[in-house]
C-alpha positions in Angstrom: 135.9 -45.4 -97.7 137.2 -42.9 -95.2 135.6 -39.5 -94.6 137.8 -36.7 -94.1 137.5 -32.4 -94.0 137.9 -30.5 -97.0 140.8 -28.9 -95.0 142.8 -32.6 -94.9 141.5 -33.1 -97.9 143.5 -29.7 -99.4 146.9 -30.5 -97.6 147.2 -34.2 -98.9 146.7 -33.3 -102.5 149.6 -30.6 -102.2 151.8 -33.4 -100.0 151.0 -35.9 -102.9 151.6 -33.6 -105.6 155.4 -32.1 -103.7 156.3 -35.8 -102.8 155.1 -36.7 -106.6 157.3 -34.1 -108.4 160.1 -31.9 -106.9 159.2 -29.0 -108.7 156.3 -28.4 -106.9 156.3 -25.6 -104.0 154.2 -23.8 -101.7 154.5 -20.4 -101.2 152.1 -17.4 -99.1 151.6 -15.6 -95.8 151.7 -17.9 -92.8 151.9 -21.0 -94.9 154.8 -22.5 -93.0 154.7 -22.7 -89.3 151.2 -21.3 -88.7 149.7 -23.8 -91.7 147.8 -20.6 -92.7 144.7 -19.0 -90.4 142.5 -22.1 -91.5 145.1 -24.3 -90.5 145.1 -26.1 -94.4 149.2 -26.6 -94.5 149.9 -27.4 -90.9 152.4 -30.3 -91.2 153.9 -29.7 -94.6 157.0 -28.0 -93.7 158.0 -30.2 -91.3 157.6 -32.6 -94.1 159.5 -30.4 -97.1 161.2 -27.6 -95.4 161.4 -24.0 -95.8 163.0 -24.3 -99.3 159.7 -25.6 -100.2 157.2 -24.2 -97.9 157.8 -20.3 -98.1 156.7 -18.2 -95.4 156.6 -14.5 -97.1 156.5 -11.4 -95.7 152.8 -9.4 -96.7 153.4 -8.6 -99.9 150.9 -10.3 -101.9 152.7 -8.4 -105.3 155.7 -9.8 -104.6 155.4 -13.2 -104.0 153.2 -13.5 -107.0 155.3 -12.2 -108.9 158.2 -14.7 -108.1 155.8 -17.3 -108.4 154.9 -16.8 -111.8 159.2 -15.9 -112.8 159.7 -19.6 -110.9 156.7 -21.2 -113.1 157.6 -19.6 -116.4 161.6 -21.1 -115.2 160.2 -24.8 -114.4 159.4 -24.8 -110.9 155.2 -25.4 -110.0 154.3 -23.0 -107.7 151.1 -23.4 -105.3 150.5 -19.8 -103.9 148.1 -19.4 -100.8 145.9 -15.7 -101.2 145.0 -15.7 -97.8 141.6 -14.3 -98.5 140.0 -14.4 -101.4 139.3 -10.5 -101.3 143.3 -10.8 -101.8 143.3 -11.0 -105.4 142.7 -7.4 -106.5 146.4 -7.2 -104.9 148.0 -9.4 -107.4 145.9 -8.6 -110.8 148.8 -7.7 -112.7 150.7 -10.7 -112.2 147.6 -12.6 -112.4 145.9 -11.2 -115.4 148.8 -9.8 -116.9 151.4 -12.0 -116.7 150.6 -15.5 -116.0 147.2 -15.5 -117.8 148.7 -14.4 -121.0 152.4 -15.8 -121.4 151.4 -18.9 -123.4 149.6 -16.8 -125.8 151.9 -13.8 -126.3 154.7 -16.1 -126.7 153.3 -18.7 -129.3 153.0 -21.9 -127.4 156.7 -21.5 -126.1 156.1 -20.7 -122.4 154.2 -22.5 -120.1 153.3 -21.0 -116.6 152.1 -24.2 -114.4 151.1 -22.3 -111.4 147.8 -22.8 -109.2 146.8 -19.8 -106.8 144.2 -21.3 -103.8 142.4 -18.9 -102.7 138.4 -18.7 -100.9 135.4 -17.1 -101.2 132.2 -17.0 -99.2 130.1 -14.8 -97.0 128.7 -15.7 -93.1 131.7 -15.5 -91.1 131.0 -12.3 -89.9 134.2 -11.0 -91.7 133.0 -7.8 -92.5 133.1 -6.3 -96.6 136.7 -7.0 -97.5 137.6 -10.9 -95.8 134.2 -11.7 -97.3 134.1 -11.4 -101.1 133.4 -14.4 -103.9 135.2 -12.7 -106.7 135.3 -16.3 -109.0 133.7 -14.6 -111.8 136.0 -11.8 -112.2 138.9 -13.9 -112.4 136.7 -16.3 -114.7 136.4 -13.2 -116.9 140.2 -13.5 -117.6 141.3 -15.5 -121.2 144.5 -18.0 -120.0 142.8 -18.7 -116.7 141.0 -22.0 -115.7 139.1 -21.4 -112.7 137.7 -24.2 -110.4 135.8 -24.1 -107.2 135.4 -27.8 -105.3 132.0 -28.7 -103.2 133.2 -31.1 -101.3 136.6 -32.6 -99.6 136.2 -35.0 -102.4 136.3 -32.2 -105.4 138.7 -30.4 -103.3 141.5 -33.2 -103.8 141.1 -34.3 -107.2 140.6 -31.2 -108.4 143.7 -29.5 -106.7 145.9 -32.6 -107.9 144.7 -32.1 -111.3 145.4 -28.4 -111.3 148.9 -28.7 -110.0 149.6 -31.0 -113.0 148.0 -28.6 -115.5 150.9 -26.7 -117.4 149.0 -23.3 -117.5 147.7 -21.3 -114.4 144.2 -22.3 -112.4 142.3 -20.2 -110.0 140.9 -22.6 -107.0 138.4 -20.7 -105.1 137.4 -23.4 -101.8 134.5 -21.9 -99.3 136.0 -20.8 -96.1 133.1 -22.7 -94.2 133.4 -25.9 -96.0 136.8 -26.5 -94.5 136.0 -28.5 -91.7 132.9 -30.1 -94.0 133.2 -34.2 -94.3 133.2 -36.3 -97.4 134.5 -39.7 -98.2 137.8 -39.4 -100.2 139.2 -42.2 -101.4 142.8 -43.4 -99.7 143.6 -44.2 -104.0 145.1 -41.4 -106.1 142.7 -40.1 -108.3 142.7 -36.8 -110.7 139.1 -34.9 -111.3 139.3 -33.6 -115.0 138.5 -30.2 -115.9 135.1 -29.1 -117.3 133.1 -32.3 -116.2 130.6 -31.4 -114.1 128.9 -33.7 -111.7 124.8 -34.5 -111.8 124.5 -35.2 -107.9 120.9 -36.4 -108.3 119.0 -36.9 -111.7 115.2 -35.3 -112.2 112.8 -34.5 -114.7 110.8 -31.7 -113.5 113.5 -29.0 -112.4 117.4 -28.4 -112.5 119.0 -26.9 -109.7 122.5 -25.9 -110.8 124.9 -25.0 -107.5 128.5 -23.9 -107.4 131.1 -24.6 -104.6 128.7 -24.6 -100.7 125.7 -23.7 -103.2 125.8 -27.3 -104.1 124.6 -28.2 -100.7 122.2 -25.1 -100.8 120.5 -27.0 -104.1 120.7 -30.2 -102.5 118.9 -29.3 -99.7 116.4 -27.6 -101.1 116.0 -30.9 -103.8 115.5 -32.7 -100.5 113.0 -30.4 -99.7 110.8 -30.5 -102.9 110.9 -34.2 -103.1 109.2 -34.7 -100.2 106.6 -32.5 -102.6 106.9 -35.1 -105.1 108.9 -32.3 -107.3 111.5 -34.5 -109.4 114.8 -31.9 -109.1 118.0 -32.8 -111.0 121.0 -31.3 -109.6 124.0 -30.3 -111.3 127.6 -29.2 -109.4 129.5 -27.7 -113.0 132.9 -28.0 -110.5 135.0 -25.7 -112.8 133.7 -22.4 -114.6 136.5 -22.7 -117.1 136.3 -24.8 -118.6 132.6 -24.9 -117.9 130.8 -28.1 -118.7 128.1 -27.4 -121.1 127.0 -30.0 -122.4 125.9 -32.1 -118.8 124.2 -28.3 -118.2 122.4 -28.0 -121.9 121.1 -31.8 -121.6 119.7 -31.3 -118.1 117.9 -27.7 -118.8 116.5 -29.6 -122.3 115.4 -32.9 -119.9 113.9 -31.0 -117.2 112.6 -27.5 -119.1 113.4 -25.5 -116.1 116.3 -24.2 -114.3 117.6 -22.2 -111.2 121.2 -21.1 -111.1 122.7 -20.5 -107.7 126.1 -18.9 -106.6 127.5 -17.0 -104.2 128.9 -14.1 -106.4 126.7 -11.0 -106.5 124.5 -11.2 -109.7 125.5 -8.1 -111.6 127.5 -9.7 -114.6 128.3 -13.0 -112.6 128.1 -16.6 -112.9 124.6 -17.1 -112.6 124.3 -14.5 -115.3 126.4 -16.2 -118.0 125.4 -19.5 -117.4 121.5 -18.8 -117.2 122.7 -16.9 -121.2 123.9 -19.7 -122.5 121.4 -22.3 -121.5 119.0 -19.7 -122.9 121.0 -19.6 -126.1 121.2 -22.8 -126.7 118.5 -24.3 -125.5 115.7 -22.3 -125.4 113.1 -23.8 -127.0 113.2 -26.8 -124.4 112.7 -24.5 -121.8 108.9 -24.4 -120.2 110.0 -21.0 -118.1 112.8 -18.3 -118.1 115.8 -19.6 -115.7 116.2 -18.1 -113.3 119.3 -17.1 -111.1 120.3 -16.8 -107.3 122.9 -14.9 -106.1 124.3 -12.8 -103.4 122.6 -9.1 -103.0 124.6 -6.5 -105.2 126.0 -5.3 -101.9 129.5 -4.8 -99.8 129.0 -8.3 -97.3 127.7 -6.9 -93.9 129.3 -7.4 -90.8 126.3 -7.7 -88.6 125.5 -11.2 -89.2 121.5 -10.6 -88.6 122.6 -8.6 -92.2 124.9 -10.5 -93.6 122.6 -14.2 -93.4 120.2 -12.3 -95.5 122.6 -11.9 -98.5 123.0 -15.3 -99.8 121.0 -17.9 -100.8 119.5 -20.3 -98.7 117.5 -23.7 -99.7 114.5 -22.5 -98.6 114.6 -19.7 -101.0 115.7 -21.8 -103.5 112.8 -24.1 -102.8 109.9 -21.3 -102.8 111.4 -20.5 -106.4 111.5 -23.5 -107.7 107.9 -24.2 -106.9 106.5 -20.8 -108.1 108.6 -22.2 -111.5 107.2 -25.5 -111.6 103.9 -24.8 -110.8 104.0 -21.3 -113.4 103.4 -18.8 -110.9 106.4 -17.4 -111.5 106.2 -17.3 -114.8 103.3 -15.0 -114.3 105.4 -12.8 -111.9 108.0 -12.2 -114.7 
């Protein structure tokens, strides 16, 4: 099987998916000619055209806006947020709009859109090119949300959203774009809300979203040479989020870490780490805990900014207080 970047990965689902169904379009800033800053479309519009691959001016408002008018009329818009830190621009149409059609008009309108957008910190972007805002938009009724860990997440997960008749959120990691993975040369479709078990365990789950996955997996690398059994869990889409692969691992394994790169105030880590405590709490040997970006604006200086997010070493030191019950103690 070939190994390819997350980036190539990205522009043959939407080349697929446009040759695949006429309908489909790509629209944002810088989209067409420039292939966007992380160069994800370069080729398509020689491919498609400029009826098809939209160059718009910088008016993030507007051309959501006519994305979600041409989804509600039949067309399947892809639009490109440049930066994640992007959406607050769009909310309305977003949130508003294309979140709630189907519901406030019975079942009768569909709005098959997909925005792409990124998250991450540690590319010395500074506060506002630097945000992971995936669990705001996961906040939002009408809105799947999905955030691939690999080049081979990335494609099946994009192909499947474009084909989904409601509007998804995909957040990719701006430093996972040039990331390898094997990808198969086959068409294939990742569904929503199956998450992945990346290695299985009994003493410890590690449950990592989008470049968190390789955080947990490195740190599982780290405690099995330990002789700590870690069972790693990639949940691939927030909503739908994949309970039941989550609830069977933290009942198996009695103790769980939650990482993501969101801050922790009222984030992912937060709602997950709820409902495994919900609903499985009398498996569990410890509280779980959660990992998360410091509850502050993403520094620029990058001796600042490295110390934000998690790493697998701090992962690791966790998990071993948990295992062992030093943590426990802590709490």
């Amino acid at each position: 099987m070939r190994a390819i970047t997350l980036s190539q990965a990205v522009n043959e689902a939407i080349a697929e998916e446009m040759r695949r169904d006429k309908s489909v379009f790509l629209i944002g800033e810088d989209v067409a000619e420039a292939g966007t800053p992380f160069k994800i479309t370069s080729g398509l519009v020689e491919e498609f055209g400029t009826d098809r691959v939209i160059d718009t001016p910088i008016s993030e408002p507007g051309f959501m806006g006519l994305a979600v008018g041409a989804a509600m009329t039949g067309s399947r818009p892809i639009v490109d947020i440049m930066f994640g830190d992007f959406l607050f621009l769009i909310m309305d149409q977003l949130c508003n709009q294309a979140a709630k059609a189907y519901y406030m008009s019975g079942g009768k309108l569909n709005v098959p859109l997909v925005v792409r957008t990124n998250l991450g910190a540690t590319r010395r972007s500074a506060a506002q090119h630097s945000q992971s805002l995936h669990a705001l938009v996961s906040h939002i009724p009408g809105l799947k949300v999905a955030m691939p860990s690999s080049a081979y997440e990335a494609k099946g997960l994009l192909k499947t959203a474009i084909r989904d008749n409601n509007p998804v959120v995909i957040f990719e990691d701006k430093l996972m774009y040039q990331d390898k993975a094997e990808v198969p040369e086959e068409e294939y479709l990742i569904p929503f809300g199956e998450a992945s078990v990346l290695q299985e365990g009994n003493q410890i789950t590690l449950i990592g979203t989008s470049s968190m996955r390789q955080v947990c997996e490195e740190a599982a690398s780290i405690l099995g040479k330990e002789n700590i059994s870690v069972e790693v869990i990639d949940p691939r889409t927030l909503v739908p989020l994949d309970e039941k692969t989550i609830l069977k691992s933290a009942k198996k394994t009695g103790r769980v870490i939650v990482v993501d790169e969101g801050h922790q105030n009222f984030g992912v880590t937060a709602e997950i780490a709820s409902r495994i405590s919900e609903k499985a709490f009398y498996y569990l040997d410890a509280p779980v805990i959660r990992m998360g970006a410091m509850d502050v604006p993403v520094p620029f200086s990058p001796v600042l900014e490295d110390i934000t997010v998690p790493t697998a070493e701090k992962v690791a030191s966790n998990a071993r207080k948990l295992v062992s019950g030093a943590l426990v103690h802590e709490l």
